[in-house]
C-alpha positions as CSV (number, residue, x, y, z in Angstrom):
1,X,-2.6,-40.6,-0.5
2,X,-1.0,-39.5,2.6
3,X,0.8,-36.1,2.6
4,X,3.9,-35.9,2.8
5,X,5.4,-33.3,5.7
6,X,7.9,-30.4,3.8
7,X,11.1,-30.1,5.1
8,X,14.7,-30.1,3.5
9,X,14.6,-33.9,4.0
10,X,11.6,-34.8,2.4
11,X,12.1,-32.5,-0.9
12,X,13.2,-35.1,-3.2
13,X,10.2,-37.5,-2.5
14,X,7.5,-34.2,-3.1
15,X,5.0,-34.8,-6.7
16,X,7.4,-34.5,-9.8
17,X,5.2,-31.8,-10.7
18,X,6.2,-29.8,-7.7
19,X,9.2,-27.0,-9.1
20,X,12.0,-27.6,-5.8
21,X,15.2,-25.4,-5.4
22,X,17.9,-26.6,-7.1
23,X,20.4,-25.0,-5.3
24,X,22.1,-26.6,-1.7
25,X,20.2,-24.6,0.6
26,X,23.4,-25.0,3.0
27,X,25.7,-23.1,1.0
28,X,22.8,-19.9,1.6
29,X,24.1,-17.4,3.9
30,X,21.9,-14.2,5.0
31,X,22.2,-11.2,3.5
32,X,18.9,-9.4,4.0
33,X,17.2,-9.4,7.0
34,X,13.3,-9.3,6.2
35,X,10.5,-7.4,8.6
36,X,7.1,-8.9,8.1
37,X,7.2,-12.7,6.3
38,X,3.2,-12.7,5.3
39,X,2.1,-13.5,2.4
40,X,3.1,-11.2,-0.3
41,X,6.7,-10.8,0.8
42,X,6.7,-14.9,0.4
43,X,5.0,-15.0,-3.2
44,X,7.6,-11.5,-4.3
45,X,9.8,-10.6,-3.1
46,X,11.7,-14.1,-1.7
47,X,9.9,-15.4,-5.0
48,X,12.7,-13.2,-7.2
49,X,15.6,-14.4,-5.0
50,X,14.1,-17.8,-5.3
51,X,14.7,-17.6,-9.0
52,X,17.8,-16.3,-8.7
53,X,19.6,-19.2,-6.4
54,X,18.6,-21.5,-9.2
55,X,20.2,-19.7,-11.4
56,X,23.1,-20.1,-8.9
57,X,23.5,-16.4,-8.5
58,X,22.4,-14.7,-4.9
59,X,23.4,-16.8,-2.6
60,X,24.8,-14.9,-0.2
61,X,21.4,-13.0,-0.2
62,X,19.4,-15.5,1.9
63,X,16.5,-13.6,3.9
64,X,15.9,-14.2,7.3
65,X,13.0,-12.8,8.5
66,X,11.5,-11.3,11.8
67,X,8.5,-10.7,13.2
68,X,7.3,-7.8,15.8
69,X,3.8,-8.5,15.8
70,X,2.0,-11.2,18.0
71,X,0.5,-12.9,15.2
72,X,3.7,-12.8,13.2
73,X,4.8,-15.9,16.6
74,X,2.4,-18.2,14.0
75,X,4.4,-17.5,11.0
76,X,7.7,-18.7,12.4
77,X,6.6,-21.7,14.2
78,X,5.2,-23.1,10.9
79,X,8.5,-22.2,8.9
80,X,10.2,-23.3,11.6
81,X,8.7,-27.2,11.9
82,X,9.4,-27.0,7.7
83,X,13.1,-25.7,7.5
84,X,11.8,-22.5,6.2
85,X,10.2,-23.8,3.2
86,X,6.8,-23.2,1.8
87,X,4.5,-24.0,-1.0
88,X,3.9,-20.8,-3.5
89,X,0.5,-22.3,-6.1
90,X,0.0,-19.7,-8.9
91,X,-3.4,-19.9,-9.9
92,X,-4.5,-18.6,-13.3
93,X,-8.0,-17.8,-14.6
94,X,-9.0,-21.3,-15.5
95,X,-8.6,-23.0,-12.5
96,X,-4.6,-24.4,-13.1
97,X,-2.6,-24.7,-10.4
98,X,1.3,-24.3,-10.6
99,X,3.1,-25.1,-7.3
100,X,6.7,-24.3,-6.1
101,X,8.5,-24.6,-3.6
102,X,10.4,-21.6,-2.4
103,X,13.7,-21.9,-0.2
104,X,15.3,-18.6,-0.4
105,X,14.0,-18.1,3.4
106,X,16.6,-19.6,5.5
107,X,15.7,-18.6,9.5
108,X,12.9,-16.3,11.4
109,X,13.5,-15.0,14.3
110,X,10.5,-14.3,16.0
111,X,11.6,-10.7,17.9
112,X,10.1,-10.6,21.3
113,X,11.4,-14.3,22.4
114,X,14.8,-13.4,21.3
115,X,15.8,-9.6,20.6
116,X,19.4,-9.9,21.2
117,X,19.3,-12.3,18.1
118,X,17.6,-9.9,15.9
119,X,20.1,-7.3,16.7
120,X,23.0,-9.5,16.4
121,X,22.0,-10.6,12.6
122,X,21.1,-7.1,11.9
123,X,24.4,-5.9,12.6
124,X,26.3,-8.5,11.3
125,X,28.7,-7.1,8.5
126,X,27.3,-9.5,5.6
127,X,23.6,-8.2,6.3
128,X,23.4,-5.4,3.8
129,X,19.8,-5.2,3.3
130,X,16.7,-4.4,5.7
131,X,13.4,-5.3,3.9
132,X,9.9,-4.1,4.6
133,X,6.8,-5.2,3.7
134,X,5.1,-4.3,6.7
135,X,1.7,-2.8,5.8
136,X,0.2,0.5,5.1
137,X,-0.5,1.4,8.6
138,X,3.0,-0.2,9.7
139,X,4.6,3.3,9.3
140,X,2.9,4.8,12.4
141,X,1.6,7.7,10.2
142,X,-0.7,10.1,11.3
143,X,-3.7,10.7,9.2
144,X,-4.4,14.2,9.6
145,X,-0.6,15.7,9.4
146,X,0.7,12.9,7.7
147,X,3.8,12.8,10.2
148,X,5.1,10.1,12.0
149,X,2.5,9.5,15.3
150,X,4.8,9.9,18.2
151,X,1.4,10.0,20.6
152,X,1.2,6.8,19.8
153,X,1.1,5.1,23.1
154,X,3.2,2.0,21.7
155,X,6.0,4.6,20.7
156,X,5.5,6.3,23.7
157,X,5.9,3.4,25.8
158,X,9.0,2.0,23.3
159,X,10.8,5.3,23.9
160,X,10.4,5.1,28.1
161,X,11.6,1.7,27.8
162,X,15.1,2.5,25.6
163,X,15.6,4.8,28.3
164,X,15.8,2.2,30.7
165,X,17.9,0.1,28.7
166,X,15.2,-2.2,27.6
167,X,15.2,-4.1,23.8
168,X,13.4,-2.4,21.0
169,X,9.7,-3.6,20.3
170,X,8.8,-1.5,17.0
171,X,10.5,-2.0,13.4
172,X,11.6,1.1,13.9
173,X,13.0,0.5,17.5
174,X,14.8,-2.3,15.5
175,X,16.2,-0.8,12.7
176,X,16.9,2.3,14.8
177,X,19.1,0.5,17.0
178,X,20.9,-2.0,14.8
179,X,21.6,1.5,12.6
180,X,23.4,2.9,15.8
181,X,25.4,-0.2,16.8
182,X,27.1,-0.4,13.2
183,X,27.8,3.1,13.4
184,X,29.3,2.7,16.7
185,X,31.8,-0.3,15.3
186,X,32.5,1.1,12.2
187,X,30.3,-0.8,9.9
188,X,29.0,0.6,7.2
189,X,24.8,1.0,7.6
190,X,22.5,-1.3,5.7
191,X,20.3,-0.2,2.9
192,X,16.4,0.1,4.2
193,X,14.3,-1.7,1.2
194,X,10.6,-0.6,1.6
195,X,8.6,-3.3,-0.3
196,X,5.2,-2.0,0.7
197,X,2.2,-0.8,-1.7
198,X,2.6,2.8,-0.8
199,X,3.5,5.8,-3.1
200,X,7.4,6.9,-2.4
201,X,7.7,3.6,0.0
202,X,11.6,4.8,0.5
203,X,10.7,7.8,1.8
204,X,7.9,7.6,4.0
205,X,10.3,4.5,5.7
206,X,13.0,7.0,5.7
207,X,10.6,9.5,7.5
208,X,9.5,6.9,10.2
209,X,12.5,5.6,11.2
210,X,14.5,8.3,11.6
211,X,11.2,10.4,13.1
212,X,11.8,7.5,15.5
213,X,15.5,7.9,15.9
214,X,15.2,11.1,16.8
215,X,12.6,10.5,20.0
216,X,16.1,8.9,21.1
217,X,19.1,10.5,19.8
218,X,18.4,13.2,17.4
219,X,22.2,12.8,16.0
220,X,21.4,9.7,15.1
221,X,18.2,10.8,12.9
222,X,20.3,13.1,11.3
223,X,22.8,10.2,10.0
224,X,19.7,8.2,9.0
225,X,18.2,11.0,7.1
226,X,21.2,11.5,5.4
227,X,23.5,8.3,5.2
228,X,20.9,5.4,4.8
229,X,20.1,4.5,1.9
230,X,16.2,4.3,1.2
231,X,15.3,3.3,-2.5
232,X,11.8,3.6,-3.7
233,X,9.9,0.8,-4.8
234,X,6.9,-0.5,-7.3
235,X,5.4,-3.6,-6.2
236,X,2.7,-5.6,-7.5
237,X,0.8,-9.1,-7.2
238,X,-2.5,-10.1,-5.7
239,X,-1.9,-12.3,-3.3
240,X,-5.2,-13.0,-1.0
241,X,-4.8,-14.4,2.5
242,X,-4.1,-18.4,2.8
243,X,-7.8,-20.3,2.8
244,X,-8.3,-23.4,4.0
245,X,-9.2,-24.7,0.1
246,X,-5.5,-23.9,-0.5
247,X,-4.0,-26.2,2.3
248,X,-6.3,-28.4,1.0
249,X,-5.5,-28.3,-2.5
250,X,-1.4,-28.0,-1.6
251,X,-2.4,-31.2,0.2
252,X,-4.4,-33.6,-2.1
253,X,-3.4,-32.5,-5.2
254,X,0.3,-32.3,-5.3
255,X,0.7,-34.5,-1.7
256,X,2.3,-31.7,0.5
257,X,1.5,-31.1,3.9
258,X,2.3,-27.6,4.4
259,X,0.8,-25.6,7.3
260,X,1.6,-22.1,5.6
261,X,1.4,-22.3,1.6
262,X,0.7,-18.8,-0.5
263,X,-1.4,-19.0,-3.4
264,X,-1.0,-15.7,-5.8
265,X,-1.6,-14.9,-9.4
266,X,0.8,-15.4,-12.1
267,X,1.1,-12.0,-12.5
268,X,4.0,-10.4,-10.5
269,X,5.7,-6.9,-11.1
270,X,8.7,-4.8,-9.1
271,X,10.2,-1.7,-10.0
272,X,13.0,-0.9,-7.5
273,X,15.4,2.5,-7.7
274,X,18.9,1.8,-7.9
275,X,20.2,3.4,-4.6
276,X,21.9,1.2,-2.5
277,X,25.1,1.0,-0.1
278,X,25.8,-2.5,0.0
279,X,25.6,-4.1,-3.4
280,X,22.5,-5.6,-4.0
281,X,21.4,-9.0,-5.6
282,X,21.5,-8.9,-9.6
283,X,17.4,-8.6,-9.8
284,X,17.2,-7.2,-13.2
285,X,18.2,-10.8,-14.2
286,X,14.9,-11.8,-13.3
287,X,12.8,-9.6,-14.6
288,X,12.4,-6.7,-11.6
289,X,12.8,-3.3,-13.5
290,X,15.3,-1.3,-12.2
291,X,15.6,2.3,-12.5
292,X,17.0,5.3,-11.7
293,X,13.3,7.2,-10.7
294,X,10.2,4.7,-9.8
295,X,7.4,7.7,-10.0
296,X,6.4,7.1,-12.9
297,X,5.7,3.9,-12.5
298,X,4.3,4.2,-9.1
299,X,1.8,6.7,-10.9
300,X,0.6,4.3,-13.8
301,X,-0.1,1.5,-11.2
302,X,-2.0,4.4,-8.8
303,X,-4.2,5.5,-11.2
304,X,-4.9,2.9,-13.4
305,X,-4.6,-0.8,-11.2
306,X,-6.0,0.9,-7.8
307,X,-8.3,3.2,-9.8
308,X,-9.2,0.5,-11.1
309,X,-9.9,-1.5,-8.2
310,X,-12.2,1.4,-7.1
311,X,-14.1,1.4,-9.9
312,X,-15.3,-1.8,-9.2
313,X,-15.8,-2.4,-6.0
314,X,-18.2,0.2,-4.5
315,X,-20.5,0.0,-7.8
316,X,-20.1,-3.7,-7.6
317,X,-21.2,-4.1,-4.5
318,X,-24.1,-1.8,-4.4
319,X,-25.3,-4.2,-7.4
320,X,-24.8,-7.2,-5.7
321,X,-21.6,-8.8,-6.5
322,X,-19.3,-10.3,-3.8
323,X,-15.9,-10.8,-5.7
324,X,-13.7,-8.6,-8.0
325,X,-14.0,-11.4,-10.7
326,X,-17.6,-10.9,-10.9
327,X,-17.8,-7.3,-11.5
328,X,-14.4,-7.3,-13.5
329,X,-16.6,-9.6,-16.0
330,X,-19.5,-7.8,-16.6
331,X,-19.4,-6.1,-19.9
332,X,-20.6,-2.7,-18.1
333,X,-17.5,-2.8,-16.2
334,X,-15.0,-3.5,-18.7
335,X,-16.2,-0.6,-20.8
336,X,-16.2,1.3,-17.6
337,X,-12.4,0.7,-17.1
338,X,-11.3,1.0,-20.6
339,X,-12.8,4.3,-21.4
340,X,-11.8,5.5,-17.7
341,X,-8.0,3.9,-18.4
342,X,-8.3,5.3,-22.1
343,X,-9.7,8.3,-22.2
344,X,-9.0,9.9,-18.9
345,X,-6.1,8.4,-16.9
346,X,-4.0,7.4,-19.0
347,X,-3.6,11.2,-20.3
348,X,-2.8,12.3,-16.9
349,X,0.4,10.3,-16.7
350,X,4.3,10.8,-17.3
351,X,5.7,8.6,-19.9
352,X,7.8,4.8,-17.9
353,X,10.7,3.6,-20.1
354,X,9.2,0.2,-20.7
355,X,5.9,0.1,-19.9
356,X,3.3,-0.6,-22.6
357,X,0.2,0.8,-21.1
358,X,-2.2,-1.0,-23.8
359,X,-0.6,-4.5,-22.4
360,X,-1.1,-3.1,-18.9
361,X,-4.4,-2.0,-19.0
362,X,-5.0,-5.6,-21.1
363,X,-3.7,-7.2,-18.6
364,X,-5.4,-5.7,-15.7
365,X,-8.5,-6.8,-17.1
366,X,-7.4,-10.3,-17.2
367,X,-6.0,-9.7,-13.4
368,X,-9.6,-8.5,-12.1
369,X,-11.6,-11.5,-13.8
370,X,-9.4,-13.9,-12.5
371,X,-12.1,-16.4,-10.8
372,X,-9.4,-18.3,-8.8
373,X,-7.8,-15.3,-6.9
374,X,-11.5,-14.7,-5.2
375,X,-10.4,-11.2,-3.8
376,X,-13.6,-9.6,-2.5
377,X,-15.2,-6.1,-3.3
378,X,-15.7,-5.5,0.7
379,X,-11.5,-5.7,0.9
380,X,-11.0,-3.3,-1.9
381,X,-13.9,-1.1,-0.6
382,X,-11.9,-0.4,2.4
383,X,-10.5,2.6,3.4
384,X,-11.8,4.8,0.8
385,X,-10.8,8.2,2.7
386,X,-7.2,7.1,2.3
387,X,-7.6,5.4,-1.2
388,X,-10.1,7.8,-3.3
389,X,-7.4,10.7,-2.8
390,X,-4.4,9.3,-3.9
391,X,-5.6,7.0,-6.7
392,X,-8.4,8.8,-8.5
393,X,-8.8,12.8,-7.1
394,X,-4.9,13.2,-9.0
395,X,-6.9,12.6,-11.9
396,X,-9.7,14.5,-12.1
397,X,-7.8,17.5,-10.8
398,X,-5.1,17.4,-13.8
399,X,-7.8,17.1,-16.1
400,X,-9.6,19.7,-14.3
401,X,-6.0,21.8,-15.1
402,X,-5.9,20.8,-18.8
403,X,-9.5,22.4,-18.8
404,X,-11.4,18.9,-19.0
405,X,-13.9,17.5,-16.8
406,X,-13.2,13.7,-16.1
407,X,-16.6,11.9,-15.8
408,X,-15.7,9.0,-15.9
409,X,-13.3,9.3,-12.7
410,X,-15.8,11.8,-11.1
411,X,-18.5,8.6,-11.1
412,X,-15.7,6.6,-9.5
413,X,-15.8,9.0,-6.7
414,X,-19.6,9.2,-6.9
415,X,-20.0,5.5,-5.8
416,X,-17.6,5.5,-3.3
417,X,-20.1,8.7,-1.9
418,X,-23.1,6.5,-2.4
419,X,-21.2,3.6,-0.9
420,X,-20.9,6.4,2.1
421,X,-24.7,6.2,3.1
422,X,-24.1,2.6,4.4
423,X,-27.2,1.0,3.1
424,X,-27.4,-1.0,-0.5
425,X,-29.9,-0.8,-3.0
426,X,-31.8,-3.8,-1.5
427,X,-32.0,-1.3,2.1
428,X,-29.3,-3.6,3.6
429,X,-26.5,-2.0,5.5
430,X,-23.1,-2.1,4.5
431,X,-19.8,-2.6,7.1
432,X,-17.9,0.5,5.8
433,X,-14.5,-0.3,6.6
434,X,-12.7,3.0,7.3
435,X,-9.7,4.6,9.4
436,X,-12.0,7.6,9.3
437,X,-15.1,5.8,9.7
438,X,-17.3,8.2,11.6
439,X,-16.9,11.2,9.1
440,X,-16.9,8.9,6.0
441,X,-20.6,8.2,7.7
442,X,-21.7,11.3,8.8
443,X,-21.0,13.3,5.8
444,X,-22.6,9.9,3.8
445,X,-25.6,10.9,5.8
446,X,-25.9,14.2,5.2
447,X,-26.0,13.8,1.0
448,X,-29.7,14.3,1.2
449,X,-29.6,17.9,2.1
450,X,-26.2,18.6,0.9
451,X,-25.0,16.6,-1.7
452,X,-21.4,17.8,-1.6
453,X,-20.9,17.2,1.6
454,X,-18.2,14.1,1.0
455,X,-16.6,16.0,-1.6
456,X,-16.5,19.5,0.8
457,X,-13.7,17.5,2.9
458,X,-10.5,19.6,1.7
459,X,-8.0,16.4,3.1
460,X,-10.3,14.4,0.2
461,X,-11.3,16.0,-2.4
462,X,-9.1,19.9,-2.2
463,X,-10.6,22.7,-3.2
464,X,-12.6,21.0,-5.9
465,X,-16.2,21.6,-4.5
466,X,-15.7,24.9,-5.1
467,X,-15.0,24.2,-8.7
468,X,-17.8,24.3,-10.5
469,X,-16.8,22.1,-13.6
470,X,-16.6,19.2,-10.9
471,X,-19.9,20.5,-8.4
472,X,-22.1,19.7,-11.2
473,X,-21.1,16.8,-12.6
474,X,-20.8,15.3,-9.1
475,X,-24.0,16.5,-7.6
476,X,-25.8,15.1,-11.2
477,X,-24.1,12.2,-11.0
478,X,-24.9,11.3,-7.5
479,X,-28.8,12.0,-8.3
480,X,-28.9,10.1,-10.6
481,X,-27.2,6.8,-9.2
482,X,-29.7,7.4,-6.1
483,X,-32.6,7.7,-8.5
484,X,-31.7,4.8,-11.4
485,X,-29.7,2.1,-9.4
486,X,-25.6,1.4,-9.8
487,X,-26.5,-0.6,-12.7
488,X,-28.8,1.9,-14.7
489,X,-25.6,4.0,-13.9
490,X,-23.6,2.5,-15.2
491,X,-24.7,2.3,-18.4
492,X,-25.1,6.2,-19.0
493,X,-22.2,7.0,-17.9
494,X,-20.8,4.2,-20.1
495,X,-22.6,6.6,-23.0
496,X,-21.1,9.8,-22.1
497,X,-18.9,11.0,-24.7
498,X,-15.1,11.1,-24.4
499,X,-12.5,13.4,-23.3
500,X,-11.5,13.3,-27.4
């Protein structure tokens, strides 16, 4: 069977099986104008408004998107050649494929071959909405001071270049400057949407673009700072990069010849704060929570999902397994997570209107042993200096303040330490993947004579090396994983007894 190429033409001859739009795409006009169309903003957040259009509501909140980066110049040539469409498969945990065909994406601009036009649609008065999904490390952030990096020599070089008149080049040169044009002809600023997986994603975009702003006109940082709306936002769905096995599938299974489809699990959560200028599209219809604080939230998903994820992956891969699937179904593990989820995170956190933690933490489970998602151990491995902190030290140190030691967490942070040393059990090395790669591995090296000496780094761990409640649990622990093996490991810490 020959594919059949998507486009706006060919929707009504795609597989019956194959969910399309039912809405005229014509009638969509832009209202949010989208930095960074990967593939989790195309299986989320243009997923919801998706729905939305065929309920007939949202359509005046088409997206077009825009990309900055070089790589992004990929993206819109293959939504160009297919009217913006795309194929979006959710792939469950036995192998079933559900496809559907998104079409709330109605133009990309691709930045540096037109920045006039991005401007232009960024300023226009029915764009009410900048979205962001634009990575972790796309909010220029310094790592030691936790500032915006205005060393960087891309800023520096974006900054000489708006003095001689020259287009913007950064998302923040962007929204920076269409922010200043409405101001200048009266029109009221657009609300900045962060839709990145970072704690207090409103914020931090706040503190970025207006650290930017003021590099250029410090009066117009002030207005960002205090005028712009920047709501805070929860987002969550796996969504692994595009394989060839899902063009494939996308292809001879359902008879679609798409050169971008997103494959994702079924499982899909957003919890948005209401603060916005403009209006915004009616998402609560469709199942995004929205509320009037997102901590709480952002807090549960922190320490139990991406604690989670740590719990698995350095002790996975140190025995052997590739893929979050295989060490999210070993029985060891999912003891490991439910007594950690159960007994010590779980206590730490503030209550969510609406969030059944036992159906969570059920769910997670099902998440990390889904088989067809394939998301590897050496991805969530990554970054550990930047990860360990913020998802599982919270946790042991408000124990630690309730006067319990959390041993389960502690062990956590143990095999990330072990992971440190760069070699496996087998004496093979590992590929630490770290922003702060060198003193991730020096201190990893030095664990034979010291055995603190990860957990002495204060922008890690604090102050709690000097604890001793944590020192010698730590310091036991770590001996003993070096001396019995992750999987050995494992199982005594699995026979610890509880916090009670």
């Amino acid at each position: 069977m020959k594919a059949t190429p998507l486009s706006q033409k060919t929707l009504p001859d795609l597989d019956a099986r194959v969910a399309k739009p039912v809405y005229d795409r014509s009638e969509v006009s832009v209202g949010i104008v989208h930095f960074g169309v990967g593939n989790f903003h195309r299986a989320h957040q243009a997923m919801y408004l998706d729905t939305l259009m065929n309920r007939g509501e949202a359509l005046d909140w088409g997206v077009c998107g825009v990309g900055v980066m070089p790589n992004d110049k990929a993206m819109a040539e293959a939504l160009a050649k297919q009217d913006h469409l795309y194929t979006l498969v959710l792939k469950d945990g036995h192998g079933n494929l559900e496809p559907r065909v998104i079409g709330s994406i109605v133009d990309y601009v691709y930045a540096p071959d037109d920045p006039q036009r991005v401007l232009d649609v960024m300023t226009a008065p029915t764009t009410r909405i900048v979205s962001l999904t634009v990575t972790e490390g796309g909010y220029n952030i310094d790592n030691t001071t936790g500032a915006f990096d205005v060393d960087n020599p891309v800023i520096v070089a974006e900054v000489e270049g708006h003095g001689r008149g020259e287009p913007p080049v950064t998302v923040y040169g962007y929204v920076a400057e269409a922010l200043r044009l409405r101001r200048e002809r009266g029109i009221p600023p657009f609300t900045v949407m962060s839709c990145d997986n970072i704690q207090s994603n409103g914020e931090v975009a706040r503190s970025s673009i207006a650290s930017f702003a003021g590099l250029v006109d410090p009066d117009l940082a002030g207005f960002i700072r205090t005028e712009v709306p920047f709501p805070n936002a929860m987002v969550d769905r796996i969504t692994p990069v595009t394989t060839p096995d899902v063009i494939e599938a996308v292809s001879g299974v359902f008879g679609i010849d798409d050169a971008w489809p997103v494959a994702c699990e079924p499982f899909t959560q957003w919890v948005l704060q209401e603060n916005f200028g403009l209006g915004r599209p009616p998402l609560e219809d469709v199942g995004v929570q929205v509320v009037a604080d997102v901590e709480p939230y952002e807090l549960a998903k922190l320490r139990l999902l991406n604690a989670g994820h740590q719990a698995i992956a350095y002790a996975g891969h140190l025995m052997g397994y590739t893929y979050a699937h295989e060490s999210a179904s070993d029985p060891l593990f999912v003891q490991f997570l439910r007594d950690y989820w159960d007994d010590e995170a779980r206590r730490t956190l503030p209550v969510a209107e609406g969030l059944d933690l036992d159906r969570y933490t059920a769910t997670l489970l099902e998440r990390f042993a889904n088989p067809e998602v394939r998301d590897t151990l050496a991805r969530l491995a990554s970054y550990g200096s930047d990860r360990i902190p913020k998802f599982v030290v919270p946790v042991i140190r408000a124990n630690l303040a309730a006067g319990l030691v959390s041993t389960r967490a502690i062990a956590i942070a143990v095999t990330w330490a072990r992971y440190a040393e760069a070699v496996d059990e087998q004496g093979q090395p590992i590929e630490v993947v770290d922003v702060e790669k060198d003193e991730v591995l020096a201190r990893g090296a030095r664990q034979t004579e010291d055995p603190l000496a990860l957990a002495r780094s204060t922008r890690w761990f604090g102050d709690l090396a000097d604890d001793p409640r944590f020192a010698e649990v730590y310091t036991a622990q770590l001996a003993l994983l070096h001396e019995v093996g992750a999987r050995e490991f494992l199982v005594r810490v699995n026979a610890q007894p509880h916090l009670g």
